[in-house]
C-alpha positions in Angstrom: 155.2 65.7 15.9 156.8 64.2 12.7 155.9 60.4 11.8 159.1 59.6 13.0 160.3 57.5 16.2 161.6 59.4 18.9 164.0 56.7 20.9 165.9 58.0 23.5 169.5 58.1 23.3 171.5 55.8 26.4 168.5 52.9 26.4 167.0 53.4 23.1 163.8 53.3 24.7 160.7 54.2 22.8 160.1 57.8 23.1 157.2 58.3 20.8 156.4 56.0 18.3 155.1 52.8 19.7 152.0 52.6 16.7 154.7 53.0 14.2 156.6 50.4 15.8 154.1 48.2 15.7 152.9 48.6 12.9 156.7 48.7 10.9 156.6 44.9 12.6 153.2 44.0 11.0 154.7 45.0 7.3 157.9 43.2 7.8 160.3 46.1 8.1 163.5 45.7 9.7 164.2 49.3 10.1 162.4 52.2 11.2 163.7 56.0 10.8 164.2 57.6 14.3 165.5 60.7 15.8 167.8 59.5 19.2 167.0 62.3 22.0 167.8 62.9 25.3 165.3 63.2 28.0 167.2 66.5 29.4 167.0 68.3 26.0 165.8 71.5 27.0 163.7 71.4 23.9 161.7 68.3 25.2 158.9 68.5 27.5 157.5 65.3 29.0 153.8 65.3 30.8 151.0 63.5 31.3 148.0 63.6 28.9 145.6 63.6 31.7 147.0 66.9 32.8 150.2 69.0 32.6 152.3 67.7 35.5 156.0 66.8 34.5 156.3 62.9 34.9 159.3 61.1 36.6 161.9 60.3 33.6 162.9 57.5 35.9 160.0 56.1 35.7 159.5 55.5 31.7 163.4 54.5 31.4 162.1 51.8 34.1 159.1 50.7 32.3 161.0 50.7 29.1 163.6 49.0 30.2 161.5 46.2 31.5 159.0 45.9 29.2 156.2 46.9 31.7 155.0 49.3 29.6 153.1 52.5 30.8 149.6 52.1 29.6 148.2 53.6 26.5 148.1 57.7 26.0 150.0 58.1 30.1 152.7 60.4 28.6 152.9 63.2 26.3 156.0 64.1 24.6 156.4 67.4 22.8 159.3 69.0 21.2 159.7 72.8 20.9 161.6 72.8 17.9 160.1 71.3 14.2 161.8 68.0 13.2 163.4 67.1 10.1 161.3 65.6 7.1 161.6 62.2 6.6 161.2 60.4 3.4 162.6 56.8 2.8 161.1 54.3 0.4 159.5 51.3 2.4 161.8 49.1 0.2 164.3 50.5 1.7 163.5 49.6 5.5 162.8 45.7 4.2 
């Protein structure tokens, strides 16, 4: 994966990213550079760390969309396709 947010699209949910989030909140930025995606893009595959099942999309738009977050490392998200670079001056995202 890049070191860039993947949110998805329709809830703009955190798709990958959550440390970066955090962390762009610790240093004060107001924006961070993401990429919005769709759960059904056929390049996306969603599963758990703990072993290769496909998890319920249902259920992370839920737990996003609540804020009853899925614990730490439950889903994997991996993208078949390399994503663009993404270089932006930290000033820039004050």
């Amino acid at each position: 994966m890049d070191h860039t947010n993947l949110v998805e699209h329709r809830h703009f949910i955190i798709m990958d990213g959550h440390h970066r989030h955090f962390c762009a909140g610790e240093l004060g930025l107001s924006r961070v550079p993401c990429i919005l995606l769709s759960y059904g893009d056929p390049n996306l595959d969603v599963t758990y760390w703990a072993n290769p099942e496909p998890v319920a999309i249902d259920d992370i738009i839920e737990a996003g969309l609540s804020g009853n977050l899925m614990s730490f490392k439950t889903t994997r998200h991996k993208l078949k396709v390399t994503l663009p670079g993404c270089v932006i001056d930290l000033d820039d995202l004050r």
